[in-house]
C-alpha positions as YAML, in Angstrom:
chain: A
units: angstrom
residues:
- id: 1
  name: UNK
  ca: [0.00, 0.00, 0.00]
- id: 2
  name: UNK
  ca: [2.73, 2.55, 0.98]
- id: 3
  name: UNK
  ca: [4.75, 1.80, -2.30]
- id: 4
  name: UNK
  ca: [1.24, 2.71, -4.30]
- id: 5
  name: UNK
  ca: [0.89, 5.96, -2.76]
- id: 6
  name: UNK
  ca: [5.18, 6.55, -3.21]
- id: 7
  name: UNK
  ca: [4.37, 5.95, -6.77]
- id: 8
  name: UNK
  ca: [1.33, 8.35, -7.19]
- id: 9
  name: UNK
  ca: [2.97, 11.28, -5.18]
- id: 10
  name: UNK
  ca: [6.20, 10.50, -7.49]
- id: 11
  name: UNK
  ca: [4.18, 10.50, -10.65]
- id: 12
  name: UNK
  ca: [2.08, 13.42, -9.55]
- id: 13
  name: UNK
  ca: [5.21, 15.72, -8.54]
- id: 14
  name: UNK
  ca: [6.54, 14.59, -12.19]
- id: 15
  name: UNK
  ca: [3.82, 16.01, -13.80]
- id: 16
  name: UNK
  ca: [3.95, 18.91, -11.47]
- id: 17
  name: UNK
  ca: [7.07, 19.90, -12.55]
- id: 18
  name: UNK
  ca: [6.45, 19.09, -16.17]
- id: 19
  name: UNK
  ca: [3.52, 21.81, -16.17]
- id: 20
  name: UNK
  ca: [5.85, 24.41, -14.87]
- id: 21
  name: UNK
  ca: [8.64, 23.82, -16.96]
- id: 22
  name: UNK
  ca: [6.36, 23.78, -20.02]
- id: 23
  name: UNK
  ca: [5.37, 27.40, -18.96]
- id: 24
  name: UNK
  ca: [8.80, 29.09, -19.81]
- id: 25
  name: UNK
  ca: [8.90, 26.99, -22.59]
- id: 26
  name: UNK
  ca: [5.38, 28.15, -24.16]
- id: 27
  name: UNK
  ca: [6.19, 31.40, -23.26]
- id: 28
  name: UNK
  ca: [9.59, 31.28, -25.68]
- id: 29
  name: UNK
  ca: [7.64, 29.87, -28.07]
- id: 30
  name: UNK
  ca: [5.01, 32.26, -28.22]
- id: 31
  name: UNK
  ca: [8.26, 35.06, -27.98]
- id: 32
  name: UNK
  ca: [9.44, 33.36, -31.17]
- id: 33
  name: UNK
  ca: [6.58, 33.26, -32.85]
- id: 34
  name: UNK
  ca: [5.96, 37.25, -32.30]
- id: 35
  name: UNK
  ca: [9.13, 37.92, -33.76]
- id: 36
  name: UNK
  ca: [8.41, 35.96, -36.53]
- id: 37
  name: UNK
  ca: [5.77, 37.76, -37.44]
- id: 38
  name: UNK
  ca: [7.31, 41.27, -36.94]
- id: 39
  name: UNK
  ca: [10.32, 39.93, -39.53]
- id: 40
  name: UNK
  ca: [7.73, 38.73, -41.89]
- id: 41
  name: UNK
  ca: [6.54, 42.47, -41.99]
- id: 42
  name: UNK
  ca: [9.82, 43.68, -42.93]
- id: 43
  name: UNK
  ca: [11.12, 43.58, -46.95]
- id: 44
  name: UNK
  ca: [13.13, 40.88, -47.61]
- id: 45
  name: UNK
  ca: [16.65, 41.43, -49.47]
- id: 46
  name: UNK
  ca: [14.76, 40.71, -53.17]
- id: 47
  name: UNK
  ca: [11.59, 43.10, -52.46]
- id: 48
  name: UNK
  ca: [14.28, 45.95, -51.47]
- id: 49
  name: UNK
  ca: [16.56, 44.95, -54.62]
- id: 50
  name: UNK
  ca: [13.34, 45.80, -56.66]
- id: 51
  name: UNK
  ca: [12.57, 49.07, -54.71]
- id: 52
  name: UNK
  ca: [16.15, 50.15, -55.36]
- id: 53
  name: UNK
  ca: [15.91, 49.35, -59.15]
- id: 54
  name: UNK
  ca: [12.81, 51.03, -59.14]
- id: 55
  name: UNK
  ca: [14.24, 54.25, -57.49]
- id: 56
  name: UNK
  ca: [16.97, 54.16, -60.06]
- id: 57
  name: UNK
  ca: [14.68, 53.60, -63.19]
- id: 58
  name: UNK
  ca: [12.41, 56.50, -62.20]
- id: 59
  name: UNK
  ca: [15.53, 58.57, -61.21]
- id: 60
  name: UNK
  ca: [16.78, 58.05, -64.78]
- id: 61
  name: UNK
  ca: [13.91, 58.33, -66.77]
- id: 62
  name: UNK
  ca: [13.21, 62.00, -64.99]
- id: 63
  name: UNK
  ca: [17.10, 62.66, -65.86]
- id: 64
  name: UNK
  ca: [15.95, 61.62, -70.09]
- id: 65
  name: UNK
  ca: [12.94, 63.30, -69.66]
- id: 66
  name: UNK
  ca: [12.22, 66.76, -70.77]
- id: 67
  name: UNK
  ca: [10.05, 68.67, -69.01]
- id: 68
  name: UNK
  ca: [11.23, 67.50, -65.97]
- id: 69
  name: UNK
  ca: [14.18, 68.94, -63.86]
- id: 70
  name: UNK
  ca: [14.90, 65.63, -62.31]
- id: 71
  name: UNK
  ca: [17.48, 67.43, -59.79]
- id: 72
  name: UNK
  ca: [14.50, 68.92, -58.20]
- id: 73
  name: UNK
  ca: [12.90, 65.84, -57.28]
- id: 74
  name: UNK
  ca: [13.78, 63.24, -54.69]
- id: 75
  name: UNK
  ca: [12.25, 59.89, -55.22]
- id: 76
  name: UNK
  ca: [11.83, 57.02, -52.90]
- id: 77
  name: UNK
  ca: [10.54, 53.44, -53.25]
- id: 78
  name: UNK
  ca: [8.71, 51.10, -50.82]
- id: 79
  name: UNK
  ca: [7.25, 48.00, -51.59]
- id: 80
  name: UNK
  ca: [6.59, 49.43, -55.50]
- id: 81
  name: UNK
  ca: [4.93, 52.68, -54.20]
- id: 82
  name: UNK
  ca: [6.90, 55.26, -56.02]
- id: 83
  name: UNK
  ca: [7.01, 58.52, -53.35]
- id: 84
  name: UNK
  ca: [7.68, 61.94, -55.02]
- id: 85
  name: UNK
  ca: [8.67, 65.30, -53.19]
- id: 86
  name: UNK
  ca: [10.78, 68.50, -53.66]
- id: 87
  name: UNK
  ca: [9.57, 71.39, -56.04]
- id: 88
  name: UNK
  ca: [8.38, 71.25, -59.71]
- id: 89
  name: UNK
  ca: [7.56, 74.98, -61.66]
- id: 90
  name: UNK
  ca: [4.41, 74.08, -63.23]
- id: 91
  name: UNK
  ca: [1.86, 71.54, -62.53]
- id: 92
  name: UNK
  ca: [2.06, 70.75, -65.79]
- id: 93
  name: UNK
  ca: [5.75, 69.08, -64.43]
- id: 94
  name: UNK
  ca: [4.18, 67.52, -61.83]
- id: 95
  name: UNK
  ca: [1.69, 65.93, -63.36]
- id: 96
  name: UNK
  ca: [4.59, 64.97, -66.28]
- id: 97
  name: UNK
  ca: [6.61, 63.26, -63.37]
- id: 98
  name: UNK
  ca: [3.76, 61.35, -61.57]
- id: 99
  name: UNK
  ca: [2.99, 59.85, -65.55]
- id: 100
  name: UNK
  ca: [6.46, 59.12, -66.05]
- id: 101
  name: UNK
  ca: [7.03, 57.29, -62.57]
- id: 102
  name: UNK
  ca: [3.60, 55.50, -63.21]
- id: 103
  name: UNK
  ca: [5.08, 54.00, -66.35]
- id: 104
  name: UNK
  ca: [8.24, 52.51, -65.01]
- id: 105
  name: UNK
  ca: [8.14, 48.67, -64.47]
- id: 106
  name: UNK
  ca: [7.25, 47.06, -61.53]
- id: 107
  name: UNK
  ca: [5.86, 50.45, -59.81]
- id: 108
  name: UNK
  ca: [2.51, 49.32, -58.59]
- id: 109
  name: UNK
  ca: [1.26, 53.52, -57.15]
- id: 110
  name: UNK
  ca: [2.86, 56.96, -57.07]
- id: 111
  name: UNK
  ca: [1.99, 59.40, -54.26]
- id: 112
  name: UNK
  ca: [3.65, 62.71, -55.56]
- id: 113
  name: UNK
  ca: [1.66, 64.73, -52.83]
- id: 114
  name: UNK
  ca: [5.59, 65.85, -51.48]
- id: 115
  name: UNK
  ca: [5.66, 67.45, -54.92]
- id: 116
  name: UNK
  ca: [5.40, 71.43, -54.37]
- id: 117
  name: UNK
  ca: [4.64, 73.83, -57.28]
- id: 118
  name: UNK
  ca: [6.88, 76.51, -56.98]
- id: 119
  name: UNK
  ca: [4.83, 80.20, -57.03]
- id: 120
  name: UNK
  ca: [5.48, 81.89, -60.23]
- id: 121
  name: UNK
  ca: [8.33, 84.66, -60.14]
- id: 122
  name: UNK
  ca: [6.65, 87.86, -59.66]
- id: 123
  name: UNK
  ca: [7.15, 90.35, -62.91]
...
C-alpha cells in the first residue's frame, strides 16, 4: 500500500514539474513566434533589390525626360509605391513626373503629394 501511494505522489510531482517547466517553454515559443511575425513584416533582401531598381529607373527616366528637372525631385521606393517630393515649376511638371514614374516597371502607385509647385516669379 505505501509503495502505491510513493508511486502516485512521485508521478504526480513529475507532472507537477512538467507543467511548470512547459510554462517558460510556451512562453519562448510564443516570444518566437511574435518575432516571426514582426520579420515577416519587414522587406526581404529581393523586395528591397526591386525598390532600389525602381528608385533608379524612375531617377533616370526624370534625368531623359524633358520637361522635368529631375534634380529637383527626390524619389523614394517602398514596396513598388513610387514617393515623389521636392519642387516642380508648373503643374504641368508635376503631373509629367507622376505619368512618367507610373510608367516605369514594376511600380505598382505613385503618391507625388511631397511634390510642391513653386509660385510663379513675380514680374
Amino acid at each position: 500500500m505505501r509503495t502505491r501511494s510513493m508511486i502516485r505522489n512521485s508521478v504526480f510531482a513529475t507532472g507537477l514539474m512538467l507543467a511548470f517547466a512547459a510554462v517558460p517553454f510556451a512562453q519562448a515559443v510564443a516570444q518566437d513566434a511574435g518575432s516571426m511575425q514582426k520579420s515577416s513584416d519587414n522587406q526581404t533582401v529581393p523586395d528591397k533589390a526591386a525598390d532600389a531598381w525602381i528608385t533608379t529607373k524612375v531617377k533616370s527616366e526624370f534625368g531623359t525626360t524633358k520637361g522635368i528637372k529631375a534634380t529637383d525631385i527626390s524619389v523614394s521606393t517602398s514596396d513598388g509605391v513610387v514617393t515623389l517630393s521636392g519642387n516642380v515649376a508648373t503643374e504641368k511638371e508635376k503631373l509629367h513626373a507622376e505619368r512618367v514614374a507610373k510608367n516605369v516597371k514594376g511600380v505598382k502607385n505613385v503618391d507625388a503629394s511631397g511634390l510642391t509647385v513653386s509660385a510663379a516669379p513675380a514680374q
